[in-house]
Every structure is written in structure tokens, then in C-alpha cells.
C-alpha positions, 0 to 999 in steps of 0.5 A: 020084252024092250029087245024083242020090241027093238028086234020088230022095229029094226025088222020093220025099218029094212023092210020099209027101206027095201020096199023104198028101194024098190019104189025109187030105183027099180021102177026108174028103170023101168019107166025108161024102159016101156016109155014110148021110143021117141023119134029122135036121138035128140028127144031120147038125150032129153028124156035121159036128163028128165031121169035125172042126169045133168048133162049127156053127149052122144055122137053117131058115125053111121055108113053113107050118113054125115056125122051126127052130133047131140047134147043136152042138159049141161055143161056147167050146171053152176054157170048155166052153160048149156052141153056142148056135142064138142066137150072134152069129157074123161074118157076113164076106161076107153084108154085100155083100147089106146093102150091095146092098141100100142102094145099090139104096135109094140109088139108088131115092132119087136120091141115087147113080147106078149109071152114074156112076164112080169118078171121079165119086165119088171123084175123088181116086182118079183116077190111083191106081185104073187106069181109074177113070173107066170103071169104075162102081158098077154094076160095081163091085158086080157085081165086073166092075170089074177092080180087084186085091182087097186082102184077096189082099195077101201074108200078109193075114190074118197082119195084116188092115189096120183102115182104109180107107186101110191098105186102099186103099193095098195095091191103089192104083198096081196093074194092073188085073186086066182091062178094066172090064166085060170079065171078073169076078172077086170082089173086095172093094176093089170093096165097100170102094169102094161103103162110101166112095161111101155113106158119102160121100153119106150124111154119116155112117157107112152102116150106120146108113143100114141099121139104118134101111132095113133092119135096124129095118123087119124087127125085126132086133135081133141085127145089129150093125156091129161088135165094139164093140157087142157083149158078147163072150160072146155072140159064138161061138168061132171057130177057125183051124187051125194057129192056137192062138187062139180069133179071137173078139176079131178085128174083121171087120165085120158081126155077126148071129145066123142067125136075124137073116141069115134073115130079111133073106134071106127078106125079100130074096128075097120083095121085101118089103124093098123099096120099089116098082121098088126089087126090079126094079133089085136083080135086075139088079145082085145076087144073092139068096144069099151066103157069107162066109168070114174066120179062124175063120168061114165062113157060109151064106146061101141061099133054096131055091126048090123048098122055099120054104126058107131055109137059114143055116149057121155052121161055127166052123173054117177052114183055109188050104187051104179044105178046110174049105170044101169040107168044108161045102159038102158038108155043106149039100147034105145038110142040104138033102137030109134036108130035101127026104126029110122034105118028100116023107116 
């Protein structure tokens, strides 16, 4: 009898947990969604804070208009500094598009081929990597390569890994998830893989490979590699809930100021980045847009065709659930409404 009452109650709990569930997430979402569309970017960035993020940065490069530039909440909740449009922010994976891009370069130049292998490039791998010696760059930067993701590691985030190796290691011996080019799924060995090869071909760290292709020809000044090249100050809170620290301190890679990562996508989008034949072979490889995404940072970056704008979103607040994510993305699909009402206004 005390089990089956046991049995009741546990039953009882999940179903007072799920129907809180549905109460505190789901309807947050749709309460950003059937608000009333305000008039501004700037209001939507204020509401978007009201939904609970901490800070926010948007930037705007839209044809025959100046640039525009928003903030709102923080840049430093602990020092009550207000958000600044010219923040540096973690740009997470928005790097995979420097890094197509580089390797598009590099192949352009015939210092690295899209058909050659793993094993080709690192054949130390070989063995460790299951079938390394089919699986090529091209596949790899089009996450079709089957390799197990890293950062899906137990608890990684808990305690990321701060090298090649330490990465390398949590996926080396594993199964592959499917056979090369059979399947895809996202995957960010296949970019720490694609950092070595260029790494590897170049003699020196690639990113200085991208300050000279890329970053240097497009003026862009506020893009870094790292923490180290940074003053701190500069760099925007970033805050994980459940998590009682600013993660501003955190090293993920790549830095940018929205402005910085528009202009790369413009340029990206436009062709002007590339060299002749160059735009031909990145379209079959890559996409034109990208989002990123590790604790305390989520980041947007797209080209709107019908608009001929581009878009650059920061949200300063993440959640294990993702909520947050989802959240976001709601908020982006208005801010792209209120621009399209103010264009037929």
C-alpha cells in the first residue's frame, strides 16, 4: 500500500512539474510572440531584456541606409555599466565562416585540396579517427563527416577542454556517428580538425592567415583570436543562469564587435571578399549565414536578401535548456518584421 501510494505521489510530482513547465517556458515564448510588434528595433531590444536577458546588441547594415547601431541592459551587471553597440562579444561559431572562408583561400592558392583526407593531412590519426582515410575536407567542413562532436563530451562545458589535444582525445577511438557523406550532423571536431590541417599547412597559427585574407582587407579592426589580445573591459558580460558568475573571463575563441562580424557577412555575401573563382567553390562548400552559441553568449549573424540587409544579433544570457535560444530567435524574426513594416511604411 505505502508503494503504491509512493507510485501516486511520484506520479502527481511529474505531473505538477510538467504542467510548471508549460506555465513558466512555454508561455514566455508566446508572450514575446503575439505582444504587439513595437515601432523600433530599439523598443524590441528593451522588451527582449523585460523577457529576462541581461544585455543585448543588435547592428543593422541595410542598402542606401547608414548603419545602425542598438543596445540595451548591460554591459556589466556587477558595475552597473550600461550596454554598449561597440562591445567586443564571443562570437562562438560564427568563426566556422572565417574559417570556410580560409580554407576556400587555401584551396584557391593550391596549398590544400577539398577531396584529399584526414589521413592525407593528419595521418597520425589514422587508427584513431574511424575512417579517416575517407573522410575529406570537404566533408568535414560540411559536417558530413561522421566524426562524434567533442564539445557533446559529459559535462563539458562544466570544464571545456583548452587544447587540441585535451579535445581531440575525448572523441579519438570513438564510432562514427554514420558513414562519411551519408548523413549530417553539426559537429565541432570537424573545425578543430580543419584549424590543425591549416595550421599544419600554413607553418603558423591560421588566424594570422585571416587577419591578412580577410580581417586587414575589410578594415576590421575589432576582431581578435582571443582573450589575451583583448583589454577585458571591453569585452561584454556574459551570464549563465544557474551559473552565479559573470563568464566574461572564459576563453572561447574568436572576439568581434557586431559591426566587425557585419561587415565580414556583407562582404561574405556580396563576393567581395573573394578572389575570382574563389565565391564559386565557397557556395558549394558553406553557408552565408551562421549562429554561435557557448555559456553566457549566443550570437546571430545573417544576410536578409528581400531587405538586402544584415542582421547582427548579441544576447548576453544562456540557459541549459536553451529556452533562451529559442527565446531569441523569436525575438530576431521580429526585429526583421519591424524592419520590413518601417521599409514598406
Amino acid at each position: 500500500m505505502a508503494k503504491k501510494k509512493t507510485v501516486q505521489m511520484l506520479r502527481i510530482t511529474l505531473i505538477v512539474a510538467s504542467i510548471s513547465s508549460l506555465f513558466f517556458v512555454p508561455w514566455l515564448f508566446v508572450k514575446a510572440w503575439i505582444l504587439p510588434l513595437p515601432d523600433t528595433v530599439q523598443e524590441q531590444l528593451d522588451e527582449a531584456i523585460g523577457h529576462g536577458f541581461e544585455g543585448m546588441v543588435v547592428y543593422i547594415d541595410q542598402a542606401d541606409k547608414p548603419p545602425q547601431y542598438f543596445a540595451s541592459g548591460w554591459h556589466d551587471r556587477e558595475s552597473k555599466i550600461p550596454a554598449k553597440p561597440q562591445a567586443l562579444f564571443k562570437i562562438a561559431s560564427i568563426s566556422k565562416l572565417y574559417d570556410a572562408v580560409a580554407v576556400t583561400k587555401l584551396v584557391s592558392d593550391g596549398r590544400l585540396s577539398l577531396d584529399k583526407t584526414i589521413a592525407d593531412y593528419l595521418p597520425e590519426l589514422v587508427g584513431r579517427i574511424e575512417n579517416s582515410n575517407r573522410i575529406t575536407l570537404r566533408l568535414m567542413i560540411q559536417h558530413r563527416s561522421g566524426i562524434p562532436n567533442f564539445t557533446d563530451a559529459p559535462n563539458f562545458w562544466a570544464a571545456p577542454t583548452e587544447s587540441y589535444e585535451e579535445s581531440l582525445a575525448l572523441i579519438q577511438n570513438k564510432s562514427a556517428n554514420f558513414e562519411p557523406g551519408e548523413d549530417y550532423e553539426y559537429c565541432n571536431t570537424n573545425y578543430l580538425l580543419i584549424n590543425k590541417i591549416m595550421d599544419n599547412e600554413l607553418g603558423y597559427g591560421n588566424f594570422e592567415f585571416i587577419q591578412e585574407e580577410i580581417l586587414t582587407p575589410l578594415n576590421l579592426n575589432n576582431t581578435f583570436a582571443s582573450l589575451s589580445e583583448v583589454d577585458i573591459d571591453d569585452v561584454m558580460s556574459g551570464y549563465h543562469i544557474g551559473h552565479p558568475f559573470d563568464l566574461k573571463a572564459d576563453e572561447h575563441g574568436m572576439l568581434a564587435t557586431a559591426e566587425d562580424v557585419g561587415t565580414f557577412l556583407r562582404a561574405l555575401n556580396d563576393g567581395s571578399l573573394f578572389e575570382p573563382g574563389e565565391k564559386e567553390m565557397y557556395t558549394s562548400i558553406y553557408k552565408y549565414e551562421h549562429a554561435g552559441w557557448v555559456p553566457g553568449y549566443q550570437s546571430f549573424a545573417k544576410y536578409h536578401k528581400d531587405l538586402d540587409a544584415v542582421v547582427v544579433e548579441f544576447y548576453s544570457t544562456t540557459d541549459p535548456e536553451l529556452y533562451n535560444w529559442n527565446l531569441s530567435e523569436i525575438i530576431n524574426n521580429r526585429i526583421i518584421k519591424i524592419l520590413k513594416e518601417q521599409k514598406n511604411s
